[in-house]
N, C-alpha and C positions, 0 to 999 in steps of 0.2 A: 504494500500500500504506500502510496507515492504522498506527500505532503509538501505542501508551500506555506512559508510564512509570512501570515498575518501581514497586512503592511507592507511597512519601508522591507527593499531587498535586501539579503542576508548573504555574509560573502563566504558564512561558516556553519554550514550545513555538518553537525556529528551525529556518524551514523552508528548502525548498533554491533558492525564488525570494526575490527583495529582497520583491515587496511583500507576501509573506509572512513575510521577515525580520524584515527590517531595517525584520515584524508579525514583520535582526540583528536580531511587533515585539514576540511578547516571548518571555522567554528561559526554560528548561526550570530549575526550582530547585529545591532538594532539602530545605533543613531548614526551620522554623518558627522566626523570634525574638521575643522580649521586646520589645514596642514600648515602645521610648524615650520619653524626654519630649520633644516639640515642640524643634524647633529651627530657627532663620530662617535663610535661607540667600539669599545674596545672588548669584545669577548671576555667571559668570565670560566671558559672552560679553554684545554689545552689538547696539542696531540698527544695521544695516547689515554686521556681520561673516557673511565669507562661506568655504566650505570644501567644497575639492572633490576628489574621490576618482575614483579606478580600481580599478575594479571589476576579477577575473579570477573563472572557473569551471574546474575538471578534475575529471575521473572515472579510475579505474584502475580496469580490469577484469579482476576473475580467473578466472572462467569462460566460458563458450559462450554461457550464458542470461542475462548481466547485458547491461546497455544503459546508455547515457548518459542522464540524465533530459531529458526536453525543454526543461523550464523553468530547465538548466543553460548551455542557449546565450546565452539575453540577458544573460547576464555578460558574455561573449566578443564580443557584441555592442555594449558600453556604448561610447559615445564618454567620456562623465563622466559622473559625478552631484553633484550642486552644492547645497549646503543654505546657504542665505540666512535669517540671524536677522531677522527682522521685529519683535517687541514682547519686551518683558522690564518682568515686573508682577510683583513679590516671585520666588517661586519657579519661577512660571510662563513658559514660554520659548514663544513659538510662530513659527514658522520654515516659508517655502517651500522645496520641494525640487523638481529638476528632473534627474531619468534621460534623458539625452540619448543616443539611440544611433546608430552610425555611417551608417545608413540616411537618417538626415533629423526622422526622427521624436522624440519624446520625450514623459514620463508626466511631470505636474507635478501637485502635492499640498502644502496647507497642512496642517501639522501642531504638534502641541505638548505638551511634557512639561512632568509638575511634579517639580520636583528634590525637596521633599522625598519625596514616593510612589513617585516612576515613574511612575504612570501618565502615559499616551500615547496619542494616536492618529498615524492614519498608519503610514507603512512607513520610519521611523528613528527608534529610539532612543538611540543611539548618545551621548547626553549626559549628563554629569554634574556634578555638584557640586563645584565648585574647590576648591583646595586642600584635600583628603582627603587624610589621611595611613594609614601602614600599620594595618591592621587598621580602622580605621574602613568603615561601612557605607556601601552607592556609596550607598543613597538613605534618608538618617536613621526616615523612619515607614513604610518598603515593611514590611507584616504579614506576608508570606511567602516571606521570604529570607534567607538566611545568608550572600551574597555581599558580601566583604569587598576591598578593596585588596589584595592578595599580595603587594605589593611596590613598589619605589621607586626608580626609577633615572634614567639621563640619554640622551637621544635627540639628534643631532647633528643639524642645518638648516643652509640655505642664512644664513641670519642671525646665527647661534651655536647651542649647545648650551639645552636646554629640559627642564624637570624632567619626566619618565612617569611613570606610576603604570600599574599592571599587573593583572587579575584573570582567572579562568579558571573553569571549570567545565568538568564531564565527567558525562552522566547517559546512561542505559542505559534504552532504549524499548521494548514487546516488539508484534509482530504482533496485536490481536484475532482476527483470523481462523487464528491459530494456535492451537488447543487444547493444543498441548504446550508451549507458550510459548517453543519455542525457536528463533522466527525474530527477530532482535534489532535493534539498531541502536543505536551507542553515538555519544552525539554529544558533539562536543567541541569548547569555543568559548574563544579565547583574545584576550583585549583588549586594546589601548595605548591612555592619552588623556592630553593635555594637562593635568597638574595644575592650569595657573594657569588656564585657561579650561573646562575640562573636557569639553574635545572630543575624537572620535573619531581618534587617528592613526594605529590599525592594528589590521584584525580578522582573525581567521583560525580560519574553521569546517571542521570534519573529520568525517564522518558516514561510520561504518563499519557495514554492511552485511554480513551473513551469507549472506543465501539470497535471491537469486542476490548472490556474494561483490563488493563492490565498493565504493571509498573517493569518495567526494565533496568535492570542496575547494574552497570558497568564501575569497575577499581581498577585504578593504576594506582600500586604502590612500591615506592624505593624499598630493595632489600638488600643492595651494598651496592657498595661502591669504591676506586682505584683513590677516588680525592680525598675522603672521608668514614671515619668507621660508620657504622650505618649500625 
């Protein structure tokens, strides 16, 4: 089932597979800002730093007619997924990744953002901009975004305590093939990353569903790491 959203267009559509995600890879946005003037931005990770996650998947079902999505099992299925920084060229990060699943098998994929834009390819974007402070913009010149840091706090490790920064969003998608537009989907994506490096250290997607009634719940979570004990 195919959805659009609500409104202003959205340049980050997250969908209920990684390598549609994380195409977490781009995410569903809601305002327009004022592009800033240029700003340099210096990477917060290096070559050779590596960072690896556990993946989970769950659905709640509230009716007879809902189902589990298919492409929700290879969450459940993930042994890791392992992003390995390879090159860092001013703003430009470009980085291997490796979904390794319990089976034997595993999806690997060179990919790369630029921190000042966003722009990405690949199935993780999951990087940012170091040291961002509250209200600043996660990626300085992105044209069609409003999302900001929401916040500022401290996350606990096996190594010590590490500064978080925090953002969220929540955008409401509607059925095309519903003429009465009242088959919905509200998705709702909440983030942790590493201030000083501006990596991923906790994701959590929520996709509520009306018709047939049912919750979707996707986790990225850090479970070590080359820079830091985890």
């Amino acid at each position: 089932m195919a959805y659009k959203k609500n409104g202003t267009s959205s340049k980050m559509l997250i969908a209920i597979s990684l390598i549609v995600i994380l195409a977490i890879a781009s995410a569903a946005l809601v305002f327009v800002v004022t592009q800033s003037a240029p700003k340099s931005i210096a990477p917060g990770v290096h070559v050779g730093d590596t960072f690896t996650y556990t993946l989970t998947g769950d659905s709640i079902l509230f009716d007879t007619e809902a189902v589990t999505p298919p492409s929700l099992y290879q969450y459940n299925e993930t042994s890791y997924y392992e992003v390995i920084i390879t090159a860092v060229s001013g703003p430009l990060i470009t980085f291997n990744t490796i979904w390794q699943f319990t089976n034997g098998t595993s999806v690997q994929n060179t990919n790369w953002i630029n921190l000042e834009t966003g722009n990405n390819s690949g199935n993780f974007w999951a990087i940012y901009p170091p040291n961002l402070n509250v209200n600043d913009q996660l990626y300085p010149q992105e044209e069609n975004t409003a999302l900001i840091v929401n916040s500022t706090g401290s996350q606990s490790f096996s190594s010590g305590n590490r500064t978080t920064n925090y953002w969220s969003i929540e955008t409401a998608f509607t059925d095309p093939s519903d003429p009465t537009g009242s088959t919905t989907m509200n998705n709702v994506i909440e983030v942790y990353f590493d201030k000083q490096t501006g990596m991923l250290d906790y994701l959590d997607n929520v996709q509520y569903y009306n018709n047939p009634e049912l919750n979707v719940v996707i986790t990225w979570h850090l479970s070590a790491s080359s820079v830091w004990g985890v």
